[in-house]
VMD Tcl script that draws the C-alpha trace (Angstrom):
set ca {
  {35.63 11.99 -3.28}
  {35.63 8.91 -1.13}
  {33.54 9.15 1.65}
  {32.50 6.33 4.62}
  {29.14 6.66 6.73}
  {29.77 4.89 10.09}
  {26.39 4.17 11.69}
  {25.13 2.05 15.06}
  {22.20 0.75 12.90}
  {20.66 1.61 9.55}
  {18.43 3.18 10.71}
  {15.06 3.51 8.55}
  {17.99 3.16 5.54}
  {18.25 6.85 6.25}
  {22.32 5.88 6.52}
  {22.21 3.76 3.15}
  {20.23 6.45 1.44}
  {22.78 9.03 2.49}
  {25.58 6.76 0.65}
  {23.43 5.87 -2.04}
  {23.16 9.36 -2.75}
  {27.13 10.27 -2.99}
  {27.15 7.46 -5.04}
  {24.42 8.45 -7.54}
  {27.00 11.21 -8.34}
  {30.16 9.61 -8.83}
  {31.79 9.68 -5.38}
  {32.86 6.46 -3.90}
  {31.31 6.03 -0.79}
  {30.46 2.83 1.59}
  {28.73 2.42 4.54}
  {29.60 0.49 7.59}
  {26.89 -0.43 10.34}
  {27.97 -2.05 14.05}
  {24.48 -3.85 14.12}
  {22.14 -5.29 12.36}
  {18.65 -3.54 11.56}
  {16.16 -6.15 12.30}
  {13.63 -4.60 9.86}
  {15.98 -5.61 7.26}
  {16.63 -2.26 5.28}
  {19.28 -2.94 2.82}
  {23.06 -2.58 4.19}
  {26.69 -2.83 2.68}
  {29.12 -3.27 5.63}
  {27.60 -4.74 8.67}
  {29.31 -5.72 11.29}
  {26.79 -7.26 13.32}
  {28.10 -6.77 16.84}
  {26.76 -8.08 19.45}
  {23.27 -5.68 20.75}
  {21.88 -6.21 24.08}
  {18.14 -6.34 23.50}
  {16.98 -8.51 26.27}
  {14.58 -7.41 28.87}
  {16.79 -5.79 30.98}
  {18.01 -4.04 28.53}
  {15.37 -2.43 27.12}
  {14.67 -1.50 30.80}
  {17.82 0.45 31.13}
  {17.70 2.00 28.01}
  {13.82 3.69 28.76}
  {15.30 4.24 32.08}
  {17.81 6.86 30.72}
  {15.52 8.11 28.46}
  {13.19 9.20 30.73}
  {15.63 10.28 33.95}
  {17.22 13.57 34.51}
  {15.40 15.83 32.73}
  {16.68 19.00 31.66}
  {17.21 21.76 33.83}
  {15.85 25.21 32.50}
  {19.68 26.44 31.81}
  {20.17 22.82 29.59}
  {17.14 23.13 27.75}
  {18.44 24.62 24.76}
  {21.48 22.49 24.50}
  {22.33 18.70 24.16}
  {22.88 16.13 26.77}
  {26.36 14.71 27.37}
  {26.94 11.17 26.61}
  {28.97 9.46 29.32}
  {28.64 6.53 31.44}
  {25.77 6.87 34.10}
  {27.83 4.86 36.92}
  {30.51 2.35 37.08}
  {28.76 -0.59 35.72}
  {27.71 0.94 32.87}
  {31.51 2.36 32.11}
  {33.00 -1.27 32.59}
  {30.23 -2.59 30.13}
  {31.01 0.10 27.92}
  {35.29 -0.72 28.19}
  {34.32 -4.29 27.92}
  {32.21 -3.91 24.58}
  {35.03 -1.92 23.34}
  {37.56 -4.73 23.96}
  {35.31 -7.62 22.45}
  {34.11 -5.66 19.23}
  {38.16 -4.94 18.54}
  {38.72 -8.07 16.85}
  {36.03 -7.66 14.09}
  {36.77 -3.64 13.31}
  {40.12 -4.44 12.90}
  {39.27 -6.83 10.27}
  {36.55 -4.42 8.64}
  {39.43 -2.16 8.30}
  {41.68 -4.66 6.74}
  {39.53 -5.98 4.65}
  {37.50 -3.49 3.77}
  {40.47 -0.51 3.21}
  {38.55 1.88 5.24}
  {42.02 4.08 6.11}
  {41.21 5.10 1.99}
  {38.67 7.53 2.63}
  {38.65 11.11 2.86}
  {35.39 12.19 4.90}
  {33.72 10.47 7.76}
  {30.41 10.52 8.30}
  {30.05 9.43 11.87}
  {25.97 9.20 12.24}
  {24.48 9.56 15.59}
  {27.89 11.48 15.81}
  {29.52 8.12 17.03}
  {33.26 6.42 16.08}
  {33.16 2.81 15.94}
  {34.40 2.89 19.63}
  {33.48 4.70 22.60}
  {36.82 6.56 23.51}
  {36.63 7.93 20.02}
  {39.98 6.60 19.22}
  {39.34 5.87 15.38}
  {38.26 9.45 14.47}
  {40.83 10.95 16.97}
  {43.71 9.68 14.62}
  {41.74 10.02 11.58}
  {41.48 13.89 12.46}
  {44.99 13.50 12.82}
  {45.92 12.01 9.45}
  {43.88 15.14 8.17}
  {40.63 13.59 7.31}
  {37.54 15.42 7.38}
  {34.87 14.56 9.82}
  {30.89 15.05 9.50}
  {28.60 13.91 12.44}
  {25.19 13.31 11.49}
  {22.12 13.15 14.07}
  {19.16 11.56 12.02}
  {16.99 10.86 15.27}
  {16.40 11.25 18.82}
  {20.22 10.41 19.32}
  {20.92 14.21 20.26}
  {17.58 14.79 22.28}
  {17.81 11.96 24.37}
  {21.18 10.14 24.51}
  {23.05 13.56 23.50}
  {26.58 13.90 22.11}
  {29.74 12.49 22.89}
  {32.32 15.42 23.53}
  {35.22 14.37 22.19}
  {33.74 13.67 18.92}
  {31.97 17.33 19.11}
  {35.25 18.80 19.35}
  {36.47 16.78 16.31}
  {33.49 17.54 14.21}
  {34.00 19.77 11.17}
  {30.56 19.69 10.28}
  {27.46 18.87 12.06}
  {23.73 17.44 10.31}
  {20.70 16.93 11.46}
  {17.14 15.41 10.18}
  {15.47 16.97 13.03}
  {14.47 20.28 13.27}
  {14.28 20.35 16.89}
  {17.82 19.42 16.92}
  {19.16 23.23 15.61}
  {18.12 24.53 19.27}
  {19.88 21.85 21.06}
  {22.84 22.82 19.10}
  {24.69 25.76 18.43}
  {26.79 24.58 15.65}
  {24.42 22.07 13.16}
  {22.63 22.65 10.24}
  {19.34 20.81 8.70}
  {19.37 18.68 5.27}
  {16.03 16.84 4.34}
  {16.44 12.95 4.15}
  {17.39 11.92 0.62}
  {14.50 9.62 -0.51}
  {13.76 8.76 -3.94}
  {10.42 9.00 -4.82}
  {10.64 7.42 -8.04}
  {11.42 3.82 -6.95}
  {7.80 3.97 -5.30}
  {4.15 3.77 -7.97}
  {1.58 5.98 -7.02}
  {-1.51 4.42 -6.28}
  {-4.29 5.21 -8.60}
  {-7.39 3.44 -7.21}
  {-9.06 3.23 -3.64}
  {-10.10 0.02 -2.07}
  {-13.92 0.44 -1.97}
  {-14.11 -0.63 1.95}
  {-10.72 2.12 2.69}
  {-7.69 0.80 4.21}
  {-6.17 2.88 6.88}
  {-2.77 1.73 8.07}
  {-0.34 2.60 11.02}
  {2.70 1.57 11.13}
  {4.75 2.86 14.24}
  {8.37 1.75 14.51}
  {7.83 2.75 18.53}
  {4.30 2.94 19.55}
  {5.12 5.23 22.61}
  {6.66 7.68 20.60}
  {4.53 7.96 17.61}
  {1.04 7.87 19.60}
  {-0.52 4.22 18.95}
  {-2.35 4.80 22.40}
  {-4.18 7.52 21.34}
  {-4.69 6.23 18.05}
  {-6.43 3.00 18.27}
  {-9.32 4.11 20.85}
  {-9.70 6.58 17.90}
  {-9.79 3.46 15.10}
  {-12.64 2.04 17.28}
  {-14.55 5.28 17.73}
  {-14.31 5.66 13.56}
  {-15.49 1.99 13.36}
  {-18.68 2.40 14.66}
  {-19.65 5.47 11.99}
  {-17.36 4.20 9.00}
  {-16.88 0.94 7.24}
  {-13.06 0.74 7.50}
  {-10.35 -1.71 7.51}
  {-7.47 -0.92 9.84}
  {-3.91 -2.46 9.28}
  {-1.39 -1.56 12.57}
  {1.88 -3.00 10.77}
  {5.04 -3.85 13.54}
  {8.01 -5.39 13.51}
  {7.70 -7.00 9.54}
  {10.57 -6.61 7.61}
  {10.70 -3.23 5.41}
  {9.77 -5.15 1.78}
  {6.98 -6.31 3.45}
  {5.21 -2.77 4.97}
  {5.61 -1.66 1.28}
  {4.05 -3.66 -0.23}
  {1.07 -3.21 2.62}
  {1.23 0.18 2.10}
  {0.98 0.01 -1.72}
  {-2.83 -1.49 -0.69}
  {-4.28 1.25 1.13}
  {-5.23 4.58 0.94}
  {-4.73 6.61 4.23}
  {-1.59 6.58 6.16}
  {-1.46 7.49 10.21}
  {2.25 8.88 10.88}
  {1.53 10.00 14.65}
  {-0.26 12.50 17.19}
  {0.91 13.33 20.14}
  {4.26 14.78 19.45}
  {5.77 12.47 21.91}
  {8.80 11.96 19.99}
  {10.63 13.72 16.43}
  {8.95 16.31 14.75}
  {6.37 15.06 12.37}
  {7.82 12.61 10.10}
  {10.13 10.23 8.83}
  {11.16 7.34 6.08}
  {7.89 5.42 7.03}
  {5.81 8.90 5.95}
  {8.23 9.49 2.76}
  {6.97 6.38 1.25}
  {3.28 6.90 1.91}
  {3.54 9.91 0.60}
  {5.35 9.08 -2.41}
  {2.79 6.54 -3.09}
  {0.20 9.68 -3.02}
  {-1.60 8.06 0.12}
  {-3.07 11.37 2.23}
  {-0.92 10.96 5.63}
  {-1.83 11.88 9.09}
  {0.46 13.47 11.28}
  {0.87 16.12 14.37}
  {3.39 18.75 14.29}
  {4.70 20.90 17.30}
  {3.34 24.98 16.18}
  {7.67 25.76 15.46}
  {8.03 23.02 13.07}
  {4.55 23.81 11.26}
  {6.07 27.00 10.47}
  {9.18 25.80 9.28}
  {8.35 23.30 7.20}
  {8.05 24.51 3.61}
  {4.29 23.74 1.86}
  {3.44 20.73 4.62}
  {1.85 18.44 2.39}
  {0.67 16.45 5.52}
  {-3.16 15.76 7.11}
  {-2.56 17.48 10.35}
  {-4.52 15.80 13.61}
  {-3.66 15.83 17.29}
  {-5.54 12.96 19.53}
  {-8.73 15.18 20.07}
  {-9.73 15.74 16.27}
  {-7.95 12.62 14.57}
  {-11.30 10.94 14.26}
  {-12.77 14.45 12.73}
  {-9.58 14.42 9.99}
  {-10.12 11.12 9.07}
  {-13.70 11.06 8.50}
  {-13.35 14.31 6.05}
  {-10.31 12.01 4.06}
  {-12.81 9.09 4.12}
  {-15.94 11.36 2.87}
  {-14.37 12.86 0.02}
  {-12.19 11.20 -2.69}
  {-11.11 14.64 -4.20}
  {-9.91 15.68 -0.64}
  {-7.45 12.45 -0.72}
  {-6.48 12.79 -4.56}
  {-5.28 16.11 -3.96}
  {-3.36 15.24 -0.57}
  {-1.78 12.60 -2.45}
  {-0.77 14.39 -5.40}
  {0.85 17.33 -3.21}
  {2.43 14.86 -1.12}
  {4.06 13.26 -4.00}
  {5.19 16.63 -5.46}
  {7.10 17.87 -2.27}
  {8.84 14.61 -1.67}
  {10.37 15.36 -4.88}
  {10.90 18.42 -4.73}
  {12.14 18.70 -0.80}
  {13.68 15.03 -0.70}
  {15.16 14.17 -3.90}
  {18.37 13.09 -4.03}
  {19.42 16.15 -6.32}
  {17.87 18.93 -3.87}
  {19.95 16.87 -0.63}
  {23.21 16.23 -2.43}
  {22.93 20.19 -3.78}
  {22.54 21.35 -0.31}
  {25.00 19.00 1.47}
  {27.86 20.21 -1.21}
  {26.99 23.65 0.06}
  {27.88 22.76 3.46}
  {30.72 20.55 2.32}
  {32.34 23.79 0.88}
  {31.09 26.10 3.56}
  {32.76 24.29 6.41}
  {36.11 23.64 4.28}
  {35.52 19.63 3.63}
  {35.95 20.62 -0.43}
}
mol new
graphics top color blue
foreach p $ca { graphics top sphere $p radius 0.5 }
foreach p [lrange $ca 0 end-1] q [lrange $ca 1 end] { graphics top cylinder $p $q radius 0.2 }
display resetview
């Protein structure tokens, strides 16, 4: 099969993983990304358009994300993309214009009229009226969209491409009450390509490493760090902003991972967790009570703000506590994650929704 993944931004290589995949079992598959991940996870086609991430613009953005909240009626389905007023809609047709020029060439030189299936992830075409999938759902080309983050929660989807969708993914488990048509696969992740550690620091290493600190907790968690100072000898790492080799090969030094608490954004876990626990580090996380029960053997160290401190001083206080944390951490990545178990279970859905 030849299959593209379009994506806004690699994000957490989640995208390139997906690809990878495919192309673990023979399919020929290429990803194309519109901007450039400034943690530097690995990409194949990138575009690099032009991102606003000025002030102001990070302004904006948190300002949609926290206005109009959900009525009770919209609760249990997904926002609406569109333009909030008419500034925002003449940005949007002017971005559209300026990028035309370099997806015109990506498509030239890059033959990507060849492919069979789309992947549009985040559920987005390379432009905002949609006009790229609308004719490739014309030609007869099947289209996937794929919502790997808080792209359907918060920003929502964009109708037109809804209505072209043949087949609708999600990472998030939240996501399969906002929508009434999407189904959950597990992020392909190879644990293999990751050692497992096999010897604790004698003064432990805790590390942090929060792609957004609002959304994964950091507020609650340092007081917490300084509270655990005072009754263990610890080293703390909080890890931002470095490029992705880089927090790996932190990681590979220390022996407790914090993922978040608060559940102030996603369900539990991501990439960044997927690699501590494929290391075998015991990792810290909160879960909402619906995704606990979902998730199938949670390998995780489950906290909230009020007993973080009391979790981490039972992982400090006993090494057989973090040696078996680790070592059922490891298994499920394998077993849950794998690229064998994901491709198995997207081919399902490929043949289920008449892609194959």
């Amino acid at each position: 099969m030849k299959i593209l993944h379009v994506a806004p931004i690699n994000v957490a290589g989640v995208p390139y993983s997906m690809m990878d995949m495919q192309r673990r079992f023979g399919h020929h598959a290429r990803l194309v990304t519109l901007h450039t991940n400034s943690l530097t996870f690995t990409e194949d086609i990138c575009l690099s358009l032009p991102l606003p991430r000025h002030t102001p613009a990070r302004i904006w953005r948190h300002f949609k994300r926290q206005s109009n909240p959900a009525s009770e009626a919209e609760k249990d389905r997904p926002p609406v993309l569109k333009p909030r007023n008419v500034l925002e809609r003449g940005y949007f047709e002017f971005d559209d214009w300026r990028r035309s020029t370099v997806v015109t060439r990506a498509f030239q030189e890059h033959n990507l009229d060849e492919f069979e299936i789309i992947h549009f992830d985040g559920g987005l075409d390379f432009y905002r009226d949609a006009r790229v999938a609308k004719r490739w759902k014309h030609e007869g080309k099947k289209i996937v969209c794929h919502y790997m983050g808080s792209d359907l929660r918060v920003r929502g989807v964009h109708p037109v491409m809804d209505e072209l969708s043949d087949l609708n993914l999600t990472n998030e488990s939240d996501h399969l009450r906002l929508h009434p048509n999407i189904h959950y696969i597990f992020i392909p992740f190879e644990a293999s390509a990751y050692a497992v550690r096999t010897n604790d620091n004698d003064r432990l290493r805790i590390i942090h490493s929060p792609s957004n600190r609002a959304m994964k907790g950091t507020r609650f968690i340092l007081p917490v760090i300084e509270k655990l100072k005072q009754v263990r000898d610890i080293e703390f790492l909080l890890v931002e902003g470095a490029p992705h080799e880089e927090v790996v090969r932190i990681k590979q030094t220390c022996d407790i991972a914090i993922e978040q608490v608060g559940n102030l954004g996603g369900t539990g876990y991501g990439r960044n967790s997927l690699e501590t626990l494929a290391m075998g580090i015991p990792t810290i996380t909160e879960m909402t009570p619906d995704y606990l029960a979902w998730l199938p053997e949670n390998p995780f160290v489950l906290a909230s703000p009020a007993t973080l401190v009391d979790r981490l001083i039972e992982l400090i206080d006993d090494p057989d506590l973090r040696k078996q944390k680790g070592t059922e951490g490891r298994a499920w990545v394998e077993r849950y994650h794998s690229y064998d178990s994901v491709n198995h279970r997207l081919m399902d859905l490929y043949r289920d929704h008449g892609i194959l």
